[in-house]
KOLMAR-23835 format. One record per residue (C-alpha): residue number from 1; x, y, z; residue in one letter. Coordinates in steps of 0.25 Angstrom, whole numbers, plus 2048, in hexadecimal, padded with zeros to 3 digits. Example, Ala and Ser with C-alpha at 12.3 -4.5 7.8 and 13.67 -1.06 7.14 Angstrom:
<rs>
R, k, u, v, w, r
R, 1, 831, 7EE, 81F, a
R, 2, 837, 7FC, 81D, s
</rs>
This chain:
<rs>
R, k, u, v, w, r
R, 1, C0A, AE8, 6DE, x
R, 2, BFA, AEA, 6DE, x
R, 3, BFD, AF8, 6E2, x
R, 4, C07, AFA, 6D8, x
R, 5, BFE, AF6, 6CC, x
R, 6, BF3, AFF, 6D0, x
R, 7, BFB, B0B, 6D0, x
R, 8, BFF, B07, 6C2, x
R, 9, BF1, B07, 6C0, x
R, 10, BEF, B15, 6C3, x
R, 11, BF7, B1A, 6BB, x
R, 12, BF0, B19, 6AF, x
R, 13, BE3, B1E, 6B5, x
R, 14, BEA, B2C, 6B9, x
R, 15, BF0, B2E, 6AD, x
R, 16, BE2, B2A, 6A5, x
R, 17, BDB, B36, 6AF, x
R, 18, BE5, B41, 6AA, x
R, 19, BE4, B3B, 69B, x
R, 20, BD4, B3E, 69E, x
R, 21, BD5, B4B, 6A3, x
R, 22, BDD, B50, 697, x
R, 23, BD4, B4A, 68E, x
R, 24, BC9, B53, 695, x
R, 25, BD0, B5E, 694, x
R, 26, BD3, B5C, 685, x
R, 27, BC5, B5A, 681, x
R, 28, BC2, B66, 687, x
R, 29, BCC, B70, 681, x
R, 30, BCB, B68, 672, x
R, 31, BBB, B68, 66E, x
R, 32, BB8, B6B, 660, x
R, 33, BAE, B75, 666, x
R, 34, BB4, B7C, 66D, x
R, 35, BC1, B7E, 665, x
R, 36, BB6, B84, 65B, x
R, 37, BB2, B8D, 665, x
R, 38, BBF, B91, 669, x
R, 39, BC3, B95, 65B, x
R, 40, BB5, B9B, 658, x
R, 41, BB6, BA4, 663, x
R, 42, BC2, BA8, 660, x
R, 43, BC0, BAC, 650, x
R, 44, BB5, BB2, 656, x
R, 45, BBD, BBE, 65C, x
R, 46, BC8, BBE, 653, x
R, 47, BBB, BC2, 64B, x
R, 48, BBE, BC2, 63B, x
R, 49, BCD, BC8, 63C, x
R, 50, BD3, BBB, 636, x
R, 51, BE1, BC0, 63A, x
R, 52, BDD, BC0, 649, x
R, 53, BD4, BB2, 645, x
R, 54, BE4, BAD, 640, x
R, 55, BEA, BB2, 64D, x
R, 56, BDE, BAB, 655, x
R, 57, BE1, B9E, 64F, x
R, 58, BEF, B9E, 650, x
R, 59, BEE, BA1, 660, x
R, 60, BE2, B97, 660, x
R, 61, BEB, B8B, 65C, x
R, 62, BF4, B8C, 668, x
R, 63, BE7, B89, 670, x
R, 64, BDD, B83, 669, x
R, 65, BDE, B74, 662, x
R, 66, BE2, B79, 653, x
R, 67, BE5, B6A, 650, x
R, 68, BDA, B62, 654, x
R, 69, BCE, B6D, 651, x
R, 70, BD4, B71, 642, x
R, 71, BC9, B6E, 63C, x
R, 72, BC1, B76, 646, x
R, 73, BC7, B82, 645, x
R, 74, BC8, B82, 634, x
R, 75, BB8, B7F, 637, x
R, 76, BB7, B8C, 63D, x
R, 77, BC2, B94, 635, x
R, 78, BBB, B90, 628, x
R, 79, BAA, B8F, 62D, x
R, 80, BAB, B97, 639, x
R, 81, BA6, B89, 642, x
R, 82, BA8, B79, 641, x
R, 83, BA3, B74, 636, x
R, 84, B9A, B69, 636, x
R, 85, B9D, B5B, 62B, x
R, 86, B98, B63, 61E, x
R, 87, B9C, B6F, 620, x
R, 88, B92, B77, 628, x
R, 89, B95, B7E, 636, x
R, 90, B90, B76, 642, x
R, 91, B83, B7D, 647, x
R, 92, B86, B7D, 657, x
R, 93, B94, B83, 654, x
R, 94, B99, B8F, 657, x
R, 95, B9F, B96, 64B, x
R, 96, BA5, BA3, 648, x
R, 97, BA6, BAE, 63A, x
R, 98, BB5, BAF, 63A, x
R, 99, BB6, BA3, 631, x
R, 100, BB8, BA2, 622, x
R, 101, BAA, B9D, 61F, x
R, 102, BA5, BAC, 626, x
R, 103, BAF, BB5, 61F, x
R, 104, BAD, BBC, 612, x
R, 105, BAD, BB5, 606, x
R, 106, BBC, BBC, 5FF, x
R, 107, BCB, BB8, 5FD, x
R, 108, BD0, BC1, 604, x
R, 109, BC9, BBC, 612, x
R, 110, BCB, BAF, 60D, x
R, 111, BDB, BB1, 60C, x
R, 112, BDA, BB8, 61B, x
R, 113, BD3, BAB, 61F, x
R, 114, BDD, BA2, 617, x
R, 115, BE8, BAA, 61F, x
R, 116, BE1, BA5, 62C, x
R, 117, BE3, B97, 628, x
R, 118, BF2, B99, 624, x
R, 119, BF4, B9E, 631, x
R, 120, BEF, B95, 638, x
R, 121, BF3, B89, 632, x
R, 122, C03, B8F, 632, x
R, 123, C01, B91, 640, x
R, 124, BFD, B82, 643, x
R, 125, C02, B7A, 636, x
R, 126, BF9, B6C, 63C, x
R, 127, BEC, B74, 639, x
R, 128, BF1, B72, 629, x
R, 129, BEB, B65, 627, x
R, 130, BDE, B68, 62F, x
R, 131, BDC, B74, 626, x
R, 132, BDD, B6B, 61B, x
R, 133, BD5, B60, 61F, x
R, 134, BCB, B6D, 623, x
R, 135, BCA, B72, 616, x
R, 136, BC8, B65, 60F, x
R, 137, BBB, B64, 616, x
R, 138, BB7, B72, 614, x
R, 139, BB7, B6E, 607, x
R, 140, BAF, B60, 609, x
R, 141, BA7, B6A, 610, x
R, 142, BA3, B75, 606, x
R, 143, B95, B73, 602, x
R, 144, B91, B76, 60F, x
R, 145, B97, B84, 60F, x
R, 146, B90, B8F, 609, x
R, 147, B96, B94, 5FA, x
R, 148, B9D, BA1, 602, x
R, 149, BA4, B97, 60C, x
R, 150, BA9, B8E, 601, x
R, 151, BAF, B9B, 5F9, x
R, 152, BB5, BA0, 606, x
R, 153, BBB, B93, 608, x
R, 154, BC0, B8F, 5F9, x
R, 155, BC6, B9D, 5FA, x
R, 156, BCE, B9A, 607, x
R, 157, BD2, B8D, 602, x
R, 158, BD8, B92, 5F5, x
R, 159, BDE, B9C, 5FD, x
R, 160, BE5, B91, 607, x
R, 161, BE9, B89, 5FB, x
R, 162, BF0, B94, 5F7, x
R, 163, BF8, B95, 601, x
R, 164, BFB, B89, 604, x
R, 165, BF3, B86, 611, x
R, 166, BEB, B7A, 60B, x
R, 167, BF0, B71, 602, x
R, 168, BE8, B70, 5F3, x
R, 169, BE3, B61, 5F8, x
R, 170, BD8, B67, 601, x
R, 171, BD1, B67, 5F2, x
R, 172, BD0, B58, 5F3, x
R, 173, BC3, B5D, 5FB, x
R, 174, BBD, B64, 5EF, x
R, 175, BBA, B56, 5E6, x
R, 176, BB2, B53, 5EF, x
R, 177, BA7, B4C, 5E7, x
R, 178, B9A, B54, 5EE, x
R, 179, BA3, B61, 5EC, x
R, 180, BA5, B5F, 5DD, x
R, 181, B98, B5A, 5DB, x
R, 182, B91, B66, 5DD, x
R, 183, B9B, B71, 5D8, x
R, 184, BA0, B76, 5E8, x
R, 185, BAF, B71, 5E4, x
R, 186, BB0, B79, 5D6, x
R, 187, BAA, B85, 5DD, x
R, 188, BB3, B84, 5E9, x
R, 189, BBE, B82, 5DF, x
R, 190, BBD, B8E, 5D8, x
R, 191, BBD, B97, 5E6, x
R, 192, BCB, B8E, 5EC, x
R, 193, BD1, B91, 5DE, x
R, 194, BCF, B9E, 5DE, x
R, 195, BD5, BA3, 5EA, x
R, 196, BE0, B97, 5E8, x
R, 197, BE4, B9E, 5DB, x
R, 198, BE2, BAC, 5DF, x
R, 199, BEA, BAA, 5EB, x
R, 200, BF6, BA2, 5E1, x
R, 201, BF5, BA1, 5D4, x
R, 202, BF1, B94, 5CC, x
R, 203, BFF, B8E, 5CA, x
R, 204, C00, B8D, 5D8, x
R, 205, BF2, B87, 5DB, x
R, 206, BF6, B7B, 5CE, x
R, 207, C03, B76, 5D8, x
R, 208, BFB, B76, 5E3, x
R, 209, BF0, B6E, 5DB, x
R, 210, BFB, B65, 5D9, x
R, 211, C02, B62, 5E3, x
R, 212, BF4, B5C, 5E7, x
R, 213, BF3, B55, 5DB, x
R, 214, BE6, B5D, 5DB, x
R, 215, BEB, B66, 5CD, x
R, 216, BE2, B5A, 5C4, x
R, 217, BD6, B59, 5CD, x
R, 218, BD0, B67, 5CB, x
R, 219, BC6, B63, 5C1, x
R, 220, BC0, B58, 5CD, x
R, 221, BB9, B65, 5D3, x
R, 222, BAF, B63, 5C9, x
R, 223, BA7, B55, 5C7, x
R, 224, BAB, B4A, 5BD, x
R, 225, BA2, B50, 5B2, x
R, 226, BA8, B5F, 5B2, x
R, 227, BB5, B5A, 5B5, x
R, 228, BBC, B5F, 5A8, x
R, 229, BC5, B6B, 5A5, x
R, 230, BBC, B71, 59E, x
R, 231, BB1, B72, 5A9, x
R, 232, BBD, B77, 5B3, x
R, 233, BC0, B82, 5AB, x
R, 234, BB4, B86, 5A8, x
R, 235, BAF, B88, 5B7, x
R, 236, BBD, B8C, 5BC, x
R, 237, BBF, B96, 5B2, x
R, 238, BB1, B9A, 5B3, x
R, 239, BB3, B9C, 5C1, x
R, 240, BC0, BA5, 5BF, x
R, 241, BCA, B9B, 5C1, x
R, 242, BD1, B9A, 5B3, x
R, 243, BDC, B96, 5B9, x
R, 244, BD9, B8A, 5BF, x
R, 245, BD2, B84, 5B3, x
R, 246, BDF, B86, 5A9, x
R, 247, BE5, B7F, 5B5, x
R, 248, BDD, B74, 5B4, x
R, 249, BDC, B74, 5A5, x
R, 250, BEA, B74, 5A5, x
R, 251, BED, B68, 5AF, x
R, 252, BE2, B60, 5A7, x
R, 253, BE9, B63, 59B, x
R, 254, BF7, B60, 5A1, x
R, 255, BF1, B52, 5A7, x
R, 256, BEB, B4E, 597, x
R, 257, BFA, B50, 593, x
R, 258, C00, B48, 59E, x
R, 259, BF6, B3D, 59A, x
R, 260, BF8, B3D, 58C, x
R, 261, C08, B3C, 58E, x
R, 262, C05, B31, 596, x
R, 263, BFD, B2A, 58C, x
R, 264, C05, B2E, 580, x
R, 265, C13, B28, 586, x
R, 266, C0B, B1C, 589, x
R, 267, C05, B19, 57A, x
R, 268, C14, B1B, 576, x
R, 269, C19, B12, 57F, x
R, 270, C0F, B08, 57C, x
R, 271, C11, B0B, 56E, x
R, 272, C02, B10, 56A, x
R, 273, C01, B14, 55A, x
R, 274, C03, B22, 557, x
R, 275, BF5, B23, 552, x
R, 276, BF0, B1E, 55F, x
R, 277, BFA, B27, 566, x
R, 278, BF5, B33, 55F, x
R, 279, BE5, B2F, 55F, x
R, 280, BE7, B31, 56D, x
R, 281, BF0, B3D, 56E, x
R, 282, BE6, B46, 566, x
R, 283, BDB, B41, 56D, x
R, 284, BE0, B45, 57A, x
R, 285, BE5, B55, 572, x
R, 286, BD7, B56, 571, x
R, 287, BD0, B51, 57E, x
R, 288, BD9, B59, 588, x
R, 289, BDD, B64, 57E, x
R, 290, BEA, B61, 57C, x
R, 291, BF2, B69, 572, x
R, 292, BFD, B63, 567, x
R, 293, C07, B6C, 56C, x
R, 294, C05, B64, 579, x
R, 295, C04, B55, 573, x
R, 296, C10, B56, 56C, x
R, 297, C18, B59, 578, x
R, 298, C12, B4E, 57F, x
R, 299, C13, B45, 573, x
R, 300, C24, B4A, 571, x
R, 301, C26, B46, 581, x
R, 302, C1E, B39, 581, x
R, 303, C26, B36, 573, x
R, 304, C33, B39, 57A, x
R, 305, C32, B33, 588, x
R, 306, C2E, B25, 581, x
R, 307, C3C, B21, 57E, x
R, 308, C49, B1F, 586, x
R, 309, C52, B28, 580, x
R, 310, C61, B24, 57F, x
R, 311, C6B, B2D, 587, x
R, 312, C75, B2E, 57B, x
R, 313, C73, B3B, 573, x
R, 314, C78, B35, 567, x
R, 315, C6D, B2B, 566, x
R, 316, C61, B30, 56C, x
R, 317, C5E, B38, 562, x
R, 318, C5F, B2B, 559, x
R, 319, C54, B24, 561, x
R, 320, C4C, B32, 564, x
R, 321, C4A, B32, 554, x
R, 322, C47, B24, 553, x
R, 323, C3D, B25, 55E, x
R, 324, C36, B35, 559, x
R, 325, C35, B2D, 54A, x
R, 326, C2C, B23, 550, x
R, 327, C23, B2E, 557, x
R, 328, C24, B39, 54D, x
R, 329, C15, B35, 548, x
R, 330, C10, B37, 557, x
R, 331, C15, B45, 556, x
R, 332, C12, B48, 548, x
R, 333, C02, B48, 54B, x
R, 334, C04, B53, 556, x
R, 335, C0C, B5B, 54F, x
R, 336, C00, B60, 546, x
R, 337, C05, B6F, 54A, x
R, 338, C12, B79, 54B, x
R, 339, C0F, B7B, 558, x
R, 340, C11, B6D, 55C, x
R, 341, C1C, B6A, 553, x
R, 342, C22, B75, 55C, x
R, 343, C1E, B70, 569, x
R, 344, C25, B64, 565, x
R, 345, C32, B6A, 560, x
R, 346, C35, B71, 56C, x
R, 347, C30, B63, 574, x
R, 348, C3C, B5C, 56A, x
R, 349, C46, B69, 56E, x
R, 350, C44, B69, 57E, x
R, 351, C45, B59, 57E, x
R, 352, C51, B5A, 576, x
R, 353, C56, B65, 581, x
R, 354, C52, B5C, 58D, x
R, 355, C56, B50, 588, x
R, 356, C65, B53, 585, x
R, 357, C69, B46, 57D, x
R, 358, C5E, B4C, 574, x
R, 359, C65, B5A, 571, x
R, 360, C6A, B54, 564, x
R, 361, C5E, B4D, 55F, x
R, 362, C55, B59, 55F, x
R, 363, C57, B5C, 54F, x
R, 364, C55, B4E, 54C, x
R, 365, C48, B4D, 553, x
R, 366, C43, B59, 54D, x
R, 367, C48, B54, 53F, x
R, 368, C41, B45, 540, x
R, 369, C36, B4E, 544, x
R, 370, C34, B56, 537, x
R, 371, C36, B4A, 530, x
R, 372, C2C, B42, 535, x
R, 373, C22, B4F, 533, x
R, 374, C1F, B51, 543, x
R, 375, C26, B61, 542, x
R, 376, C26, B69, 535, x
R, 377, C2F, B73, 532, x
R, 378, C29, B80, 535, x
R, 379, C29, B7C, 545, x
R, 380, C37, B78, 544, x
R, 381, C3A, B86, 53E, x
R, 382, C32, B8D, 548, x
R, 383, C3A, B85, 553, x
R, 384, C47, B88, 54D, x
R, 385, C45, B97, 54D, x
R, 386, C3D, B9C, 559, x
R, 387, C36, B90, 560, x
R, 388, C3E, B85, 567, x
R, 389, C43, B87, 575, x
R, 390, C4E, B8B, 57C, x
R, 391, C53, B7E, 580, x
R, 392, C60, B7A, 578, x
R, 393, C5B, B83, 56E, x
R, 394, C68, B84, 569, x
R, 395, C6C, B77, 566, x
R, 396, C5E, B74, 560, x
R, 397, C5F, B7D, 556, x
R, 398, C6D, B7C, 551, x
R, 399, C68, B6C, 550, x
R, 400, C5B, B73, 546, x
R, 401, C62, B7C, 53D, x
R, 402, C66, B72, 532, x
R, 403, C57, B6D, 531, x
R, 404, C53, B7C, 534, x
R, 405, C59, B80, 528, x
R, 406, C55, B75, 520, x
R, 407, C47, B76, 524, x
R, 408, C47, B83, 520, x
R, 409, C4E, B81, 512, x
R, 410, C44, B75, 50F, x
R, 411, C39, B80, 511, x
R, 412, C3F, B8B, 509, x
R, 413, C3F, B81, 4FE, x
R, 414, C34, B7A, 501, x
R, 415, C2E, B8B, 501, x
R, 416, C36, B8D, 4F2, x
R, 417, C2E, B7E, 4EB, x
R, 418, C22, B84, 4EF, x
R, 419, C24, B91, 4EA, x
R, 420, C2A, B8C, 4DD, x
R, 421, C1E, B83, 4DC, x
R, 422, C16, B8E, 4DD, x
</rs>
């Protein structure tokens, strides 16, 4: 039995022995230093042919450890060496000139070296998230490059956003607080956008933006004092980039609407006064520039989608006049123009369209409306003739001709008293 329980003893021994010698051996093949070397030798005689550097790479992955050295080898692929916690190349390194930080300062070498990369990471798809991670801290990184390393690399990554290799959240990097602070972030910013939108176009950079939720952070790139569309636009469009600041004008201005629906349906349901209702209205028109044209339809949608409406044709149009009587005052005071007047006719004709238990109570609606002073009758007029839509255009207007026609006879004579007062 003793004998028996020391055998069993050995065993663990042996196979502890063949654990240590692999671990050896594996320490030996996978040193940061020497994988550096490896590639940096190679680079070195592919010399700066990036189409034999892409090939290089590609055979390189089969033998070298792509996996655990990523960020290595993006070290050297970008700086030419390892790079060293803020950004500078480790001194006793050995480094090599076939690396984006050594090539000239142009988009077109930039795409050739963005096409290195997309080889790269289609030919070993787990390098993806180490790139990312990678680019993330070259940003982190970027006042510890020179301003021709930070172009080069701003235009690469704007490239690479363009097609798709890195993901739009790598941004996040660029709020950094120090970043922003001292203007790298805006400056790297108008390099990125750049190539991004010369590579796409600006539609396709704004989905991208948002599917990162990153389309109503643009303005962070600046700090909180000069954090206002007109500061964006000003150094953006300064910087040749007038696309990006309508962008951003534009989401700002979308965002202030959203906001004032959202408050506006609120006030209704709580019942608010009108004057209080409109106070605020017109003082948000002029704070974010909003236009009457614009309020109005917010105004008709939030007006519309406070009420239940009843699924019977025959008595929805009933309760529709019932409930627009009680509003009309709210829309009285941002119909002050023809043009808004005309905004809000064709909002009353497309929701009559979509709604269908409404189709029947479009001429009522427009009717009440006269009436209570929010349209006149040259808007109706010009709607009539040339100006409304195409949706149930005919059944609209067959529902208008009677009042047409008697708005226009009411002018004629209202036109004849005047002259015989004359």
């Amino acid at each position: 039995r003793v004998s028996f329980m020391n055998q069993k003893q050995q065993k663990p021994t042996l196979s502890g022995q063949r654990f240590k010698t692999r671990k050896r051996d594996e320490k030996e093949r996978f040193d940061p230093t020497q994988f550096q070397d490896c590639i940096i030798q190679g680079l070195t005689e592919t010399g700066t042919d990036l189409e034999a550097v892409a090939k290089f790479l590609d055979a390189s992955g089969a033998k070298l450890d792509y996996r655990r050295y990523a960020e290595t080898l993006f070290d050297i692929l970008v700086a030419g060496g390892m790079l060293a916690p803020g950004g500078t190349l480790a001194d006793d390194m050995t480094r090599t000139d076939v690396c984006v930080f050594a090539a000239q300062e142009d988009l077109e070498t930039m795409q050739a070296f963005a096409q290195v990369f997309n080889k790269l990471i289609r030919r070993y798809k787990y390098l993806e998230k180490g790139f990312e991670d990678e680019v993330k801290k070259l940003l982190l990184f970027l006042k510890g490059f020179s301003e021709s390393e930070r172009n080069k690399l701003a235009m690469l990554t704007g490239i690479l956003l363009a097609n798709g290799t890195l993901n739009a959240s790598i941004l996040n990097s660029l709020y950094n607080e120090n970043l922003v602070k001292e203007g790298v972030s805006a400056a790297f910013a108008v390099k990125l956008f750049k190539s991004w939108i010369n590579e796409k176009d600006i539609n396709a950079v704004a989905v991208s933006l948002r599917k990162v939720n990153m389309d109503n952070r643009l303005m962070e790139l600046f700090p909180a004092n000069k954090q206002s569309v007109e500061h964006f636009s000003k150094y953006f469009t300064e910087a040749g980039l007038k696309e990006l600041s309508e962008y951003v004008r534009n989401q700002q201005s979308i965002g202030a609407r959203k906001e004032l629906q959202k408050e506006l349906q609120e006030q209704m349901s709580r019942g608010d006064p009108f004057k209080d209702i409109i106070l605020y209205v017109k003082e948000e028109m002029k704070k974010n520039n909003i236009s009457e044209q614009t309020v109005i339809a917010i105004i008709w949608s939030s007006v519309m989608s406070t009420v239940e409406w009843n699924k019977k044709e025959e008595l929805v149009a009933e309760q529709a006049i019932k409930h627009l009587k009680q509003y009309s005052p709210l829309l009285a005071a941002f119909t002050t123009q023809g043009q808004s007047e005309l905004t809000l006719l064709l909002k009353i004709q497309e929701y009559c369209y979509d709604n269908i238990h409404f189709m029947k109570a479009f001429q009522k609606i427009v009717v009440l409306f006269y009436k209570a002073e929010v349209l006149s009758e040259e808007p109706i007029l010009k709607w009539y003739k040339d100006a409304h839509l195409a949706k149930g255009k005919s059944v609209f207007l067959e529902q208008m001709k009677k009042f047409v026609e008697w708005l226009k006879n009411a002018e004629e004579e209202s036109e004849s008293e005047a002259e015989e007062g004359d």
